[in-house]
Structures are given as structure tokens and as C-alpha cells.
N, C-alpha and C positions, 0 to 999 in steps of 0.2 A: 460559457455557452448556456443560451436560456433552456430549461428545459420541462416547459410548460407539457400540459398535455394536449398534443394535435389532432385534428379533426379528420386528416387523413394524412395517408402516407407521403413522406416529404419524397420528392424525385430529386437525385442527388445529380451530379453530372458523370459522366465517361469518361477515361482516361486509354487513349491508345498508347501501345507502348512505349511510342516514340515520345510521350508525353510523359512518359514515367522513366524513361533513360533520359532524359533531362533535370529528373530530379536526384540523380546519383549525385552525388561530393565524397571526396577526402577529406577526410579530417588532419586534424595539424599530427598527430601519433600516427597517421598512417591506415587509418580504417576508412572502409567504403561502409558510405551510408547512404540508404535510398529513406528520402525527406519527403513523405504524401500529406503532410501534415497542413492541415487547412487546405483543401482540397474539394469540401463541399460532398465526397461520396457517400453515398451510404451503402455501397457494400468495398471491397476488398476485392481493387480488379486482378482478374483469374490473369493477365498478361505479367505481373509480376514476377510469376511463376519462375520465366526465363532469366529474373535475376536471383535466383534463390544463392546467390555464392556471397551474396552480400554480408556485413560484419554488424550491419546497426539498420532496425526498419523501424522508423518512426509515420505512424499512424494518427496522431493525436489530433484533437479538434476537427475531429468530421461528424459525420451522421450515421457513423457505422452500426449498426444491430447486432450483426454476427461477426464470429470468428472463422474463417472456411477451413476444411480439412487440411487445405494442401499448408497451410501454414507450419508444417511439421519438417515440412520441406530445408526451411531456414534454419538447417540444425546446424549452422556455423556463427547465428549470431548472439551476441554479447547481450546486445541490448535491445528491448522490443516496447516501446510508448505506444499505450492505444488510450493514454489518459482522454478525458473531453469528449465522448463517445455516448451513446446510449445501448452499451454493452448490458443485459441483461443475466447472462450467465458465460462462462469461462469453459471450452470444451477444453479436453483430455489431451488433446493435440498439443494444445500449448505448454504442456506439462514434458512432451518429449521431448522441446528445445534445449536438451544437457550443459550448451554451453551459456546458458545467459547468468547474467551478472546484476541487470536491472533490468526489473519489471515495473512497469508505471500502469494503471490500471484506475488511478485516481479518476474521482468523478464521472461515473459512470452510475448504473440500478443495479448494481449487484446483492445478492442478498445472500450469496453463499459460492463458497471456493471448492472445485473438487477435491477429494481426497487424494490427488494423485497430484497435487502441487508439492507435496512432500519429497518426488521426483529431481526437481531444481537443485540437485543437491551442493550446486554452484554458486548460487545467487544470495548475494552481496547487500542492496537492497529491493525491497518490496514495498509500493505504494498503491495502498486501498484506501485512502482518504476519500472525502465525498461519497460515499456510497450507502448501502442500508444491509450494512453485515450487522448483525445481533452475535455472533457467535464464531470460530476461528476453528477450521478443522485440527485436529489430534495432529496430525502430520507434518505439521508446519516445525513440529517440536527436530524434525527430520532435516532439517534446512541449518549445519551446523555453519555453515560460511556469513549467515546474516549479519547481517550489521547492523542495519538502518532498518524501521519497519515504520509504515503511516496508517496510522489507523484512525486519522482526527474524523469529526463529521458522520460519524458512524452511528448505530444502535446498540452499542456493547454499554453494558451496566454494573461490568466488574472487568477488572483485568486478565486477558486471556491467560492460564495458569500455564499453555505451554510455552510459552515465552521464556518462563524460567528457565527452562531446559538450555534453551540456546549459550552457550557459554562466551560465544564470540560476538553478543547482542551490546552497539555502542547506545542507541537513542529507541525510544518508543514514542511516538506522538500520535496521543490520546485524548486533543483538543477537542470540546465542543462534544464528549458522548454523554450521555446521563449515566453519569456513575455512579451507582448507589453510596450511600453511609447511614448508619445507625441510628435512628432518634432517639436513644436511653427515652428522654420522658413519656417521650407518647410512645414509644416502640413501632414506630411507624419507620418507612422508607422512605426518602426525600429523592432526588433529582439533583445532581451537581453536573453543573454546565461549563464549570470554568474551566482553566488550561490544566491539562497535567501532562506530565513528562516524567521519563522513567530513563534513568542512564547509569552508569556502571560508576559504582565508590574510585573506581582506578582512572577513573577521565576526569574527576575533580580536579582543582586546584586547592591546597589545605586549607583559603578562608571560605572558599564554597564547601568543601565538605564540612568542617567545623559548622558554618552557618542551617549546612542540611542535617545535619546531625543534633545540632542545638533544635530543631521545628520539629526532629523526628521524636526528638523527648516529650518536647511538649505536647503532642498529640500523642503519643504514650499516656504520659501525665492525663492529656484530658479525657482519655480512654477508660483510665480511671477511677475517674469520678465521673463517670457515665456521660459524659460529652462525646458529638460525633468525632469519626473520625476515617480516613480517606483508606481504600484497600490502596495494598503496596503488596510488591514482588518481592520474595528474599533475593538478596542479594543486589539487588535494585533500589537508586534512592529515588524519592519521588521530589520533582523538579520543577517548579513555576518561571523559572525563569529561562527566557527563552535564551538570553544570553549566555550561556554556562555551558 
């Protein structure tokens, strides 16, 4: 979704309810999902309200701004997509949905998460990719069920250090942020734009660990003799290949 800057505010369309109990499905496991996804709104029609028993509310690729209160409502679901949005900031409400498992939040303006996302104490994965976070609340360290986190596209310039914490953390992706490293000669900071990834020594395979273990020397080695070299997580190897 483009998301140039507009001259005035977009008018999204209305959705009566009867148009939104049309969007209900089961899934093949057995979950009710209500699907508004590419729907053209921009806001979060208040008629939903009456399916708050729902198990999965996908939101994504609309024109939404806000989040409304009553979305606290949906404390039975799993899973909530509001990716493709021009969400700005993330209220507190959404912090009280205990039972979700995945939050999708990608590509949006966000520039900072509350500290009460630490709440989720459920949630499996978290995707903030596309967005303009420079930095990751303390709390996140709180989130011991994560799995999967997206942070590609971002403004982070070192690796969030509470990440480490999470002990049950499979993938980071960390594409496309300016991550700093050391210029030994000039002592200057540089900009690295390429891929990086971060995943647990126990999800290798022995010639990928071997292989991440041999680059980890070496950049050791080139650390040095004053050569740059990439910040890493302990206990995290640092991962270019998307395949692994």
C-alpha cells in the first residue's frame, strides 16, 4: 500500500453489520475468523462490537488510523493483523488481549510501542517490520513465549539487548536497518543496510553452525586487527542466509 503523503483525508467506506457477518469464516482447525481485510475503511466499524466472540480479527490493508477502545473487547482472540494500515501509535487496550498468539502490526508509522506490550505474556510472534521504531521498550524482555520477532525496515542501529532475555526466541529479522559497526581507522560510524538475522546455535544444522561459527572467527580475527565488525546477541548467531 502507497503511502505517500495526502492532501486531505481519505473517506474510507461503511460497513453495516450485515456486511461484516459476511466476512466471518472457519478455518480448517476450527476457528472463527472475521476477515475486513482490504475493505477500503479507515476506521474500525463500532458494529463489530457484536462479534467480539470471534477467535482471529484480521484488519490489514485498509486505511485505518486508530485503534478504538472497545477492541479490548476481543479478549478471546489468538490472533489480530492490522498490518498495511497507517497506524501511528498502538493504544494500551491492545495490550489487554491476554490470549493472542500473533500480532502483525507490520508496515504501518509507528515509532514506539507501549510499555504495557510486555502484557502479551502469550504471544508467539510479533511483527513490526515496515515501520520507523528507533528503539524497543524494556518490557518486551517480558514476552517469554516469543518466538519469531520482525523488526526488518526499521530505524534500530544496534540490536535490541532485551531480545537476549527471551530464551524461547527462534528468528530476529533485522533486514534493511542501519546497524552500526566500528571504523577502527577513521573511528568513525558507518551505516549497514544489508540482511541480518539472528537465530538460536540449537536451530542449526552442524554444516550451518560449523559454517556460522567459522565467519564468527573471522570477524573475531578481524576485530582484531581493528577491522569492522557486526553487533551480535550472546547466545544468538548472526545469520545472512535467509535459508537456514
Amino acid at each position: 500500500m502507497a503511502k505517500g503523503t495526502k492532501t486531505k483525508q481519505t473517506k474510507g467506506k461503511k460497513l453495516t453489520l450485515k456486511m461484516v457477518q459476511n466476512c466471518m469464516e472457519l478455518t480448517l482447525d476450527g476457528k472463527r475468523r472475521l476477515d475486513l481485510s482490504f475493505k477500503e475503511i479507515t476506521t474500525v466499524p463500532k458494529c463489530i462490537q457484536k462479534l467480539h466472540d470471534m477467535d482471529q480479527l484480521y484488519l490489514s490493508r485498509n486505511l485505518i488510523r486508530t485503534i478504538p477502545d472497545f477492541i479490548d473487547q476481543f479478549s478471546s482472540i489468538t490472533v489480530l493483523d492490522l498490518h498495511s494500515n497507517y497506524l501511528e501509535h498502538i493504544p494500551v487496550t491492545v495490550c489487554r488481549l491476554q490470549n493472542l498468539l500473533v500480532l502483525n502490526l507490520c508496515n504501518n508509522r509507528l515509532t514506539s510501542l507501549p510499555h504495557e506490550i510486555g502484557l502479551l505474556k502469550k504471544l508467539h510472534v510479533l511483527n513490526l517490520g515496515l515501520n520507523q521504531l528507533e528503539a524497543l521498550p524494556t518490557s518486551i524482555a517480558a514476552l517469554k513465549e516469543l518466538r519469531h520477532i520482525g523488526l526488518s525496515d526499521n530505524r534500530f542501529t544496534q540490536v535490541p539487548l532485551c531480545l537476549s532475555r527471551l530464551s524461547k526466541l527462534e528468528k530476529v529479522n533485522l533486514d534493511r536497518n542501519p546497524i552500526l559497526t566500528e571504523d577502527a581507522p577513521s573511528h568513525k560510524l558507518m551505516t549497514v543496510t544489508e540482511s541480518l538475522y539472528l537465530v538460536k546455535e540449537s536451530l542449526l544444522c552442524e554444516d550451518c553452525l560449523s559454517k556460522c561459527q567459522t565467519e564468527r572467527k573471522k570477524m573475531e580475527d578481524a576485530m582484531k586487527r581493528k577491522e569492522p565488525k557486526l553487533l551480535s546477541l550472546s547466545n544468538l548467531v548472526t545469520q545472512q542466509d535467509r535459508g537456514v
